[in-house]
VOKEMI-695899 format. One record per residue (C-alpha): x, y, z; residue in three letters. Coordinates in pm, whole numbers, plus 50000, padded with zeros to 5 digits. Example, Ala and Ser with C-alpha at 12.3 -4.5 7.8 and 13.67 -1.06 7.14 Angstrom:
BEGIN
+-------+-------+-------+------+
:     X :     Y :     Z : type :
+-------+-------+-------+------+
: 51230 : 49550 : 50780 :  Ala :
: 51367 : 49894 : 50714 :  Ser :
+-------+-------+-------+------+
***
This chain:
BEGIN
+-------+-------+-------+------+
:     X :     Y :     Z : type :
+-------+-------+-------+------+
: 47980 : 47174 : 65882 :  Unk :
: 48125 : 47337 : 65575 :  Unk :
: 47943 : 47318 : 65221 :  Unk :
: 48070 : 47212 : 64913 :  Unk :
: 47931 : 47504 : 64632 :  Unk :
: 47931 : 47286 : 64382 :  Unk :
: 47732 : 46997 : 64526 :  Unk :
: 47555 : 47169 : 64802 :  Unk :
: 47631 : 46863 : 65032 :  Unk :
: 47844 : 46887 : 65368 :  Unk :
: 48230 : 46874 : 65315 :  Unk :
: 48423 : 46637 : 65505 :  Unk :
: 48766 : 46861 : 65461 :  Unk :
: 49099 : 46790 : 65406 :  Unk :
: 49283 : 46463 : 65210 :  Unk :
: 49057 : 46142 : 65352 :  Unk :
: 49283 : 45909 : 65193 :  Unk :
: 49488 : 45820 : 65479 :  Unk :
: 49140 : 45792 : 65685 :  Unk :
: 48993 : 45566 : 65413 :  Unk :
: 49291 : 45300 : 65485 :  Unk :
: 49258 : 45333 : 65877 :  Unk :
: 48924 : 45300 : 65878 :  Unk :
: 48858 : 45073 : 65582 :  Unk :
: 48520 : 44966 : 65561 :  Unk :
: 48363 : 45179 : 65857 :  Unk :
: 48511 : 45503 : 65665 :  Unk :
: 48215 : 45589 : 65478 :  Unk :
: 47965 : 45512 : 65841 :  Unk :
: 48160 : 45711 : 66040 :  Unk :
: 48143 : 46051 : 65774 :  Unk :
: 47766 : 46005 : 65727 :  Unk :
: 47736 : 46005 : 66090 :  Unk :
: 47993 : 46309 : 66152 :  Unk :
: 47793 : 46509 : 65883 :  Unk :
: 47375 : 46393 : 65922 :  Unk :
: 47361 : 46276 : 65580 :  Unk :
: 47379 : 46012 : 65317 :  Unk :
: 47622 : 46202 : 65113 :  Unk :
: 47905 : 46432 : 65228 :  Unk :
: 48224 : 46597 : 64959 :  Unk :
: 48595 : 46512 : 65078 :  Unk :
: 48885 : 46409 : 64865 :  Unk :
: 49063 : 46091 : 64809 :  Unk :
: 49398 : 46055 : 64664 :  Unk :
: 49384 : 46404 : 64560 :  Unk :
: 49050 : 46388 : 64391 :  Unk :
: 48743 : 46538 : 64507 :  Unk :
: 48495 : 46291 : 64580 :  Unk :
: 48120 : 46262 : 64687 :  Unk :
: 48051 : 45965 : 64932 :  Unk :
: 47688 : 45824 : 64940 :  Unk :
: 47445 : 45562 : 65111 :  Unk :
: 47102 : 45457 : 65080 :  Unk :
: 46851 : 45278 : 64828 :  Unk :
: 46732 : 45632 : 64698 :  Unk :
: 47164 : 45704 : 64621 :  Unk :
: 47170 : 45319 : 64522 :  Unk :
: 46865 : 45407 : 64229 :  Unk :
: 47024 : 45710 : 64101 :  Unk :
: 47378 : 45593 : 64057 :  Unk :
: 47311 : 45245 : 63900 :  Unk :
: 46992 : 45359 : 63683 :  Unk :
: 46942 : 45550 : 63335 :  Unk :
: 47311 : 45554 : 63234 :  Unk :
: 47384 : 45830 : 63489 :  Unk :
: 47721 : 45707 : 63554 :  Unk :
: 48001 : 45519 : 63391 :  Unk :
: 48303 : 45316 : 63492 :  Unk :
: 48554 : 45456 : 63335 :  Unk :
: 48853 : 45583 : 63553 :  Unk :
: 48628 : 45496 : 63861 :  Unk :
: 48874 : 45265 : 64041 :  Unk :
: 49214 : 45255 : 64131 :  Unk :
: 49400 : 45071 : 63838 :  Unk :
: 49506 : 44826 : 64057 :  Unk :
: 49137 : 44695 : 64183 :  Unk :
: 49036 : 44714 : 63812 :  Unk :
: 49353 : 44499 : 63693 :  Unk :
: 49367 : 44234 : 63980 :  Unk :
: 48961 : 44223 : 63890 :  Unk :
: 48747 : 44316 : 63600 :  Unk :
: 49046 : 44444 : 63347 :  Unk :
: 49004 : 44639 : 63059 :  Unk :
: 48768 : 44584 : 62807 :  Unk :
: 48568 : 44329 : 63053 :  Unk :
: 48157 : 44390 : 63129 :  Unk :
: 48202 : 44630 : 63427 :  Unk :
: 48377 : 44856 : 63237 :  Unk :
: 48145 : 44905 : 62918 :  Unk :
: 47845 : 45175 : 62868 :  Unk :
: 47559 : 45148 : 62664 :  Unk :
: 47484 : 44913 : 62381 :  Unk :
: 47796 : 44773 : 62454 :  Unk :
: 47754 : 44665 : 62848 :  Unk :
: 47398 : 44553 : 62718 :  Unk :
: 47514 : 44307 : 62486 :  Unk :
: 47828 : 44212 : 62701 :  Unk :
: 47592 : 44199 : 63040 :  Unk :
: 47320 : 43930 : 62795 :  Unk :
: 47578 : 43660 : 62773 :  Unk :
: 47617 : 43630 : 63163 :  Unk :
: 47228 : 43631 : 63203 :  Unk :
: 47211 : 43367 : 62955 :  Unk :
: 47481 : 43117 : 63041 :  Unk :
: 47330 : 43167 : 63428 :  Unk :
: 46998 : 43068 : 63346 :  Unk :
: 46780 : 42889 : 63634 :  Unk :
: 46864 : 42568 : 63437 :  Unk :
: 47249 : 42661 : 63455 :  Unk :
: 47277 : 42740 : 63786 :  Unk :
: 47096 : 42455 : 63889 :  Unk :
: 47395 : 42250 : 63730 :  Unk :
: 47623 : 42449 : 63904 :  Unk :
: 47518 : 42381 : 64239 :  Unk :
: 47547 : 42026 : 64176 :  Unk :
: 47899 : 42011 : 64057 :  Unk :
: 47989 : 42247 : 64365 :  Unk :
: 47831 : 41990 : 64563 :  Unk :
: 47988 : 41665 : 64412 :  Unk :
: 48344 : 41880 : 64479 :  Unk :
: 48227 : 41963 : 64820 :  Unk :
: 48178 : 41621 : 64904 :  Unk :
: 48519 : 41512 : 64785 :  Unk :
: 48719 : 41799 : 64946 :  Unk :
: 48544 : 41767 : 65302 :  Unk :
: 48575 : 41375 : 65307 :  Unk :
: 48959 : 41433 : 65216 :  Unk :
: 48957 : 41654 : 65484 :  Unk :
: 48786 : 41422 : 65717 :  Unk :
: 48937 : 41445 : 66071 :  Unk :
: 49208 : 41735 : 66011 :  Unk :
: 49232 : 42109 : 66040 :  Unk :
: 49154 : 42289 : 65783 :  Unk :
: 49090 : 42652 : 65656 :  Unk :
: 48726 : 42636 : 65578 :  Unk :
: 48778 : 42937 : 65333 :  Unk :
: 49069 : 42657 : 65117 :  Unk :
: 48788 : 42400 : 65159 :  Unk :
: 48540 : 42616 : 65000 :  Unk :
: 48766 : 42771 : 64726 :  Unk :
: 48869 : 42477 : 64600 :  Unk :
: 48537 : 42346 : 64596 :  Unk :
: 48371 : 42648 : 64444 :  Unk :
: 48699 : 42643 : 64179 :  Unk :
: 48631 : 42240 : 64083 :  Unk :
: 48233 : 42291 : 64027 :  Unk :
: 48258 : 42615 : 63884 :  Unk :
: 48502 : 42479 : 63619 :  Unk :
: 48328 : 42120 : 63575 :  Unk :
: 48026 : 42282 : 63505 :  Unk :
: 48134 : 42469 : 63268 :  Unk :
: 48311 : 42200 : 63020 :  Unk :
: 48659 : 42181 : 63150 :  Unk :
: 48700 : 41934 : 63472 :  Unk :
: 49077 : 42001 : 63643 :  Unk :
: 49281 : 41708 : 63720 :  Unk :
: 49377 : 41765 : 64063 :  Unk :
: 49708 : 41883 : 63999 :  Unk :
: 49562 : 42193 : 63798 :  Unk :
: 49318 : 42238 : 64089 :  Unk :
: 49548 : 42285 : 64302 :  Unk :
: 49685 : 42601 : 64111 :  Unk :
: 49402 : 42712 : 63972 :  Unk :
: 49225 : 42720 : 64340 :  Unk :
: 49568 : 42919 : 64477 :  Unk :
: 49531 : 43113 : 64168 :  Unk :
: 49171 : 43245 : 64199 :  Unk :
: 49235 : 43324 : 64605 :  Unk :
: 49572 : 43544 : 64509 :  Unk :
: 49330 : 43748 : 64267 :  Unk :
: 49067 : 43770 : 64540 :  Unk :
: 49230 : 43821 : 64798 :  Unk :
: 49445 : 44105 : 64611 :  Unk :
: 49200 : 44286 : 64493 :  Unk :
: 49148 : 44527 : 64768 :  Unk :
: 49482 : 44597 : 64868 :  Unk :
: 49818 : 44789 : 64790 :  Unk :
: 50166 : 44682 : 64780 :  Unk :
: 50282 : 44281 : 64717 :  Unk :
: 49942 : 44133 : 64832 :  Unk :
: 49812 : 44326 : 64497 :  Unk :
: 50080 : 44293 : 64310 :  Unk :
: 50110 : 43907 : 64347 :  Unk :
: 49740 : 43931 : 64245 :  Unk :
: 49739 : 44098 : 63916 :  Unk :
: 50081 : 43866 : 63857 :  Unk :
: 49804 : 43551 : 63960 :  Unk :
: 49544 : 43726 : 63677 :  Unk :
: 49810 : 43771 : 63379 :  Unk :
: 49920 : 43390 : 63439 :  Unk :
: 49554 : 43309 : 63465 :  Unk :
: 49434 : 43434 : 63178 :  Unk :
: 49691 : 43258 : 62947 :  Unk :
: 49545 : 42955 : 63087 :  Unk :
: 49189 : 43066 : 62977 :  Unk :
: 49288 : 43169 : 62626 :  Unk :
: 49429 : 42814 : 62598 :  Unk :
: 49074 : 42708 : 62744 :  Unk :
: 48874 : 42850 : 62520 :  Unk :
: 49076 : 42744 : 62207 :  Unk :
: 49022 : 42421 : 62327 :  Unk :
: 48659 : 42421 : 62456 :  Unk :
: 48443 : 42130 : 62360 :  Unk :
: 48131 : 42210 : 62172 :  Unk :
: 47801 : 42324 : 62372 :  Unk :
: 48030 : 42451 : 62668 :  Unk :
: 47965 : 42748 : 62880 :  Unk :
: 48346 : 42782 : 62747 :  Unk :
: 48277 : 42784 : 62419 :  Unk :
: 47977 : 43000 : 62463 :  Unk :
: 48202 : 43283 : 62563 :  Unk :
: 48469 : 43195 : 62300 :  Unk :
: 48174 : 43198 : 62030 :  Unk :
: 47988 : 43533 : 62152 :  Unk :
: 47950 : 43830 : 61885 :  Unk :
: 47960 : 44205 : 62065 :  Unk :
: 47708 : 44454 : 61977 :  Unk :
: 47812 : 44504 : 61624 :  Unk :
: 47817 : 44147 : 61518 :  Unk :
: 48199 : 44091 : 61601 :  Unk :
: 48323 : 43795 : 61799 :  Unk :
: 48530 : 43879 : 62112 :  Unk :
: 48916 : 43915 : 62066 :  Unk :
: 49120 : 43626 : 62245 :  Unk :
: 49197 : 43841 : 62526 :  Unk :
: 48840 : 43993 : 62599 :  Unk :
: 48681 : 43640 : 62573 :  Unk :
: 48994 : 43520 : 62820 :  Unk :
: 48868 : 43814 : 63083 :  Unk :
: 48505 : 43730 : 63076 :  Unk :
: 48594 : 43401 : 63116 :  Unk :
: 48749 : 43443 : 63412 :  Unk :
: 48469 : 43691 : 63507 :  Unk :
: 48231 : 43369 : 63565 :  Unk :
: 48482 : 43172 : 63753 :  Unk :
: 48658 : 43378 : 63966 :  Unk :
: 48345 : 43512 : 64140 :  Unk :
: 48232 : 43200 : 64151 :  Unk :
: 48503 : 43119 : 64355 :  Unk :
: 48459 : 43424 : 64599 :  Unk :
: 48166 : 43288 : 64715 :  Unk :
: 48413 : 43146 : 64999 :  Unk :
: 48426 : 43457 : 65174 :  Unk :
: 48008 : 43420 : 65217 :  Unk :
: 48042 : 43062 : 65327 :  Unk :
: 48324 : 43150 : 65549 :  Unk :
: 48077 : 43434 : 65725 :  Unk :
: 47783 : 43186 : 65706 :  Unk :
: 47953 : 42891 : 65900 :  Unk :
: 48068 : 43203 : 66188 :  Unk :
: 47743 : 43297 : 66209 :  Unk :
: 47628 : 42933 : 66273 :  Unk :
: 47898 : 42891 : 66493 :  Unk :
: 47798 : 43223 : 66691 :  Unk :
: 47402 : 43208 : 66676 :  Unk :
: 47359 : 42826 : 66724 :  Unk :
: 47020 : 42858 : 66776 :  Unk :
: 46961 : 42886 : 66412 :  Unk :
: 47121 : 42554 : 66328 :  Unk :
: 46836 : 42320 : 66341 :  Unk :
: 46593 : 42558 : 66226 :  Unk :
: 46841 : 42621 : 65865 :  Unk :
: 46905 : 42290 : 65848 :  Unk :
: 46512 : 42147 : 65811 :  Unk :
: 46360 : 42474 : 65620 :  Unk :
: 46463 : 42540 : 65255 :  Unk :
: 46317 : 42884 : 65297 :  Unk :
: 46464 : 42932 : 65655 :  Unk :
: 46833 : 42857 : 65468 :  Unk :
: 46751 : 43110 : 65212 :  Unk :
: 46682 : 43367 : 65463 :  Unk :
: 46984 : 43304 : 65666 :  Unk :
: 47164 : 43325 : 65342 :  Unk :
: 47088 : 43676 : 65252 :  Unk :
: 47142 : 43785 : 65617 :  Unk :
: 47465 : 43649 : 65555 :  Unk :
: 47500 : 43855 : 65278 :  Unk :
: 47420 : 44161 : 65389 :  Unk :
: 47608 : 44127 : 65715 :  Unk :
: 47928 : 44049 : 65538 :  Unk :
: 48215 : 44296 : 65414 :  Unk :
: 48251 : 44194 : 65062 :  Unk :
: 48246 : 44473 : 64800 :  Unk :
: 48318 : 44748 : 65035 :  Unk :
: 48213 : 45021 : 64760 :  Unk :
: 48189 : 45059 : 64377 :  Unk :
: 48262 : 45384 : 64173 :  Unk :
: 48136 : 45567 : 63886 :  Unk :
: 48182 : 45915 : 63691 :  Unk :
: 47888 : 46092 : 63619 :  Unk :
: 47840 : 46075 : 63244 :  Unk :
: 47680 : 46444 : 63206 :  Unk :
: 47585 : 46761 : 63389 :  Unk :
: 47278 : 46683 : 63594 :  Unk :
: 47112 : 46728 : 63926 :  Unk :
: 46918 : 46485 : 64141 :  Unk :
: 46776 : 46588 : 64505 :  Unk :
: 46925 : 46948 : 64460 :  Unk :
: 47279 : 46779 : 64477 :  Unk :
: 47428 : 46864 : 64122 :  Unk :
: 47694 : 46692 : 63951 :  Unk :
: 47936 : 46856 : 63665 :  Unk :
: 48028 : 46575 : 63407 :  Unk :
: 48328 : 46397 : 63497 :  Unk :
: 48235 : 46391 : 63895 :  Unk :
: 48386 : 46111 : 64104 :  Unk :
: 48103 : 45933 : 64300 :  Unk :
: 48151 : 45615 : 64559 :  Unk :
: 47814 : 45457 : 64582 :  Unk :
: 47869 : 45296 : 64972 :  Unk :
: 47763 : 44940 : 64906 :  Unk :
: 47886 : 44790 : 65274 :  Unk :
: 47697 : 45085 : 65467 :  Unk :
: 47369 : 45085 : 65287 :  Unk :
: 47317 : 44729 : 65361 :  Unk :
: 47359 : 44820 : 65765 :  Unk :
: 47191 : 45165 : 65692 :  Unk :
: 46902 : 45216 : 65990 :  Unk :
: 46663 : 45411 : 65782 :  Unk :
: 46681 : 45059 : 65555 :  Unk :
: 46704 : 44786 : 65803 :  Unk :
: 46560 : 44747 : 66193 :  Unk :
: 46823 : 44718 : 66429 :  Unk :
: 47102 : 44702 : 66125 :  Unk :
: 47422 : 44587 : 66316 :  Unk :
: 47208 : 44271 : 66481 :  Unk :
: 47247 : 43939 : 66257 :  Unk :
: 46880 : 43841 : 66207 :  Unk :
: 46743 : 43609 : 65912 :  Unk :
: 46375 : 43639 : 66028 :  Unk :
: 46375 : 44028 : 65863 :  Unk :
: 46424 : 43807 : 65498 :  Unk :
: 46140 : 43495 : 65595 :  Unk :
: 45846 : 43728 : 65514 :  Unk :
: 45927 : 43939 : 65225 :  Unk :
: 46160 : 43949 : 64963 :  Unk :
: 46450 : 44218 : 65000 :  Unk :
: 46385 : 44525 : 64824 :  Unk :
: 46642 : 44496 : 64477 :  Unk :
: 46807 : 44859 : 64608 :  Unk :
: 46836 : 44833 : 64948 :  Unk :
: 47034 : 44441 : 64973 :  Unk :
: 47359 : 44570 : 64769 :  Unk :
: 47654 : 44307 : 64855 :  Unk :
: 47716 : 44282 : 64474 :  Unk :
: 47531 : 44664 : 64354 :  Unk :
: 47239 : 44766 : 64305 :  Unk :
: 46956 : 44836 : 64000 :  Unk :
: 46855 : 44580 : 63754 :  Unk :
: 47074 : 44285 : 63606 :  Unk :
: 46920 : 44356 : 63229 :  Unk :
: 47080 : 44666 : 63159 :  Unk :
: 47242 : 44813 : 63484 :  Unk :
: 47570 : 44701 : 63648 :  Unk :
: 47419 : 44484 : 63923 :  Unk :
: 47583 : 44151 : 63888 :  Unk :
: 47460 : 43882 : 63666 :  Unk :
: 47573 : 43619 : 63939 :  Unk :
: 47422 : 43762 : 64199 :  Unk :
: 47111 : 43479 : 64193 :  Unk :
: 47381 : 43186 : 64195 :  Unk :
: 47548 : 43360 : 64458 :  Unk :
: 47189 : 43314 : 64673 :  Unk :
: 47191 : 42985 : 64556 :  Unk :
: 47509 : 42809 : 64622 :  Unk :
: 47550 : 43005 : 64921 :  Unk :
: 47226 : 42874 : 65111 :  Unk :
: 47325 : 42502 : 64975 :  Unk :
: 47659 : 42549 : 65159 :  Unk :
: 47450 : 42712 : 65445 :  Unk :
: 47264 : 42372 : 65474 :  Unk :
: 47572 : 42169 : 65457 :  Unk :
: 47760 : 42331 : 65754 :  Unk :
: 47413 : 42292 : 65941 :  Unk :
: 47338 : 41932 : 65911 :  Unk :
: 47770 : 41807 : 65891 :  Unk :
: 47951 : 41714 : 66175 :  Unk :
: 48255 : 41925 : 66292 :  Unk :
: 48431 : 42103 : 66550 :  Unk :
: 48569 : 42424 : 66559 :  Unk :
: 48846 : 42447 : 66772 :  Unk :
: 48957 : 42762 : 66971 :  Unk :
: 49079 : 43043 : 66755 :  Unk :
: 49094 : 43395 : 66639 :  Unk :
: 48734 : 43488 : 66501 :  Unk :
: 48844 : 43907 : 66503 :  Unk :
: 48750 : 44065 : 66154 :  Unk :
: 48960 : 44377 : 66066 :  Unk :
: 48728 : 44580 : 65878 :  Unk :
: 49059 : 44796 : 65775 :  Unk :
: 49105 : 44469 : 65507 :  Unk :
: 48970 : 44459 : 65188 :  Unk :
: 48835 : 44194 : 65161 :  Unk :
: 48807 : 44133 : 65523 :  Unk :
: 48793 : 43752 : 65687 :  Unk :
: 48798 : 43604 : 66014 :  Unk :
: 49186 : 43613 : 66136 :  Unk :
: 49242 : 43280 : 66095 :  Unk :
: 49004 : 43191 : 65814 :  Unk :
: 48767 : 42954 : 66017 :  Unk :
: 48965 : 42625 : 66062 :  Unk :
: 48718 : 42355 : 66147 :  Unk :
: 48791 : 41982 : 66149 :  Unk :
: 48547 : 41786 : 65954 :  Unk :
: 48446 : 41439 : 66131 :  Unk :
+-------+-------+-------+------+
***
């Protein structure tokens, strides 16, 4: 296996891009295997590249300001996503002050309020639903879109549910991909974020809306219309993607129903379940950074300016990490808690000043309330295509997981 001189890690040689799309999230698996290593060189889209897995990788890249954002990402990920100026794209003082507001408007109080407006929707969508087919990950969306929003000071008549649900999904389900499906989503964000300038204007006192609207950056400064608008939409939206978990939760029930009953009368059994969900699923595929200065770690050195793709999706199936890592089991979560750089569905290092994401503990939360719902509501599934193609980002079951709620 050749070596890269600059890096001293194996070289994987040639253009990968091509690869990357064929193999989508299994690319980065299949070149640690082909080389013996967590990290291996190639290019992608012309651009040299270093590919890495593991919590030690996980540590290095999200810790001490090694790395920034900045031209990290395709412009279309970052556009149909974060945007420009948004928290995931700062450094610094900046991200520090940016990254505070999210910590403090998802409190344990908060989120605790959250879960029970996503509840009261759930309710209300799955009784509408009552005794038809429908597309769990809809259900969910539009559940996860009507709490999300209630809860934070603007309730949606249905009519604007309706959009605002399609909305969020275009974005989401955009995100990962290339041609129309992306550009419909970063048409879905522009439109969106009118609508949350017009929000905020508007935002009753004592809001999580008019928190945002009302927060000063690091040098005293309220956000501009548009930033506010983007960070805004940076607590609903993922809010909202929490579908995609409860979609993979309710196929796992569905394909270990042994685990029903067990979820269903255990709070700490649901939790459990919950994370194995998580780390099973193929969310984030992989985040990107550029290493902020010249510096070595584990005789690997980096030049400033260095592309790096921290593999989120195979560190959280890596085998020196996890027992048996392509089995679904939520016992390996009942007797310990998972270690903070080793469970990376949504990034690794610290949420105080690192880019892990502030959400991440709601995430947890609403997720393993939806896990309990599916496991004590009545429903069938009726026969359909359950295939994931890891080649989509984000992937789903083919047909979404209809169910028909009783």
């Amino acid at each position: 296996m050749p070596e890269d001189r600059r890096s001293a890690l194996p070289v994987l040689p040639i253009d990968r891009t091509l690869e990357f799309l064929v193999r989508g999230y299994a690319f980065g698996q299949h070149g640690f295997d082909a080389v013996g290593r967590d990290a291996f060189t190639t290019r992608l889209m012309g651009k040299r590249v270093t590919f890495a897995r593991g919590s030690g990788w996980v540590r290095f890249f999200y810790e001490g300001d090694r790395f920034t954002r900045d031209r990290a990402m395709p412009r279309s990920v970052k556009h149909s996503l974060q945007d420009e100026g948004s928290v995931q794209t700062l450094a610094g003082d900046e991200h520090r002050n940016r990254k505070a507001l999210f910590i403090d408007v998802l409190d344990a109080s908060a989120r605790i309020d959250l879960d029970r407006h996503v509840a009261e929707a759930w309710r209300k969508e799955w009784a509408a639903a009552s005794g038809n087919r429908v597309s769990l990950l809809e259900l969910a969306g539009r559940a996860l879109t009507a709490g999300v929003c209630t809860w934070a000071g603007i309730p949606l008549s249905d009519r604007d549910l309706d959009r605002r649900a399609s909305e969020f999904a275009g974005m989401i389900d955009g995100a990962g991909s290339f041609g129309p499906r992306n550009l419909r989503g970063r048409a879905l964000r522009l439109r969106t974020e009118a609508w949350a300038r017009q929000v905020l204007r508007d935002a009753p006192p004592e809001t999580i809306a008019a928190r945002v609207a009302g927060h000063r950056d690091a040098d005293g400064q309220l956000l501009d219309e548009r930033t506010a608008a983007v960070e805004f939409l940076n607590l609903l939206r993922p809010t909202v993607a929490i579908a995609r978990f409860i979609v993979f939760a309710a196929l796992a029930l569905h394909l270990h129903p042994e685990w029903r009953s067990r979820v269903a009368e255990h709070e700490e059994t649901r939790l459990a379940f919950a994370q194995e969900v998580r780390r099973t699923t193929p969310f984030f595929p992989v985040v990107g950074g550029t290493a902020a200065r010249d510096m070595e770690w584990d005789g690997v050195r980096f030049t400033r300016g260095d592309w790096v793709i921290l593999d989120l999706f195979a560190t959280n199936r890596d085998p020196q990490l996890w027992t048996d890592p392509c089995t679904f089991a939520p016992a390996r979560f009942m007797s310990s808690e998972p270690h903070h750089n080793a469970l990376v569905p949504q990034g690794g290092g610290f949420y105080e000043d690192g880019h892990r994401c502030p959400g991440e503990p709601a995430t947890v939360d609403l997720l393993a309330s939806a896990v309990g719902r599916l496991a004590t509501a009545e429903y069938t599934v009726p026969r359909q295509d359950f295939r994931v193609d890891l080649r989509r980002f984000p992937a789903q079951p083919e047909d979404g997981f209809v169910l028909i709620p009783a």
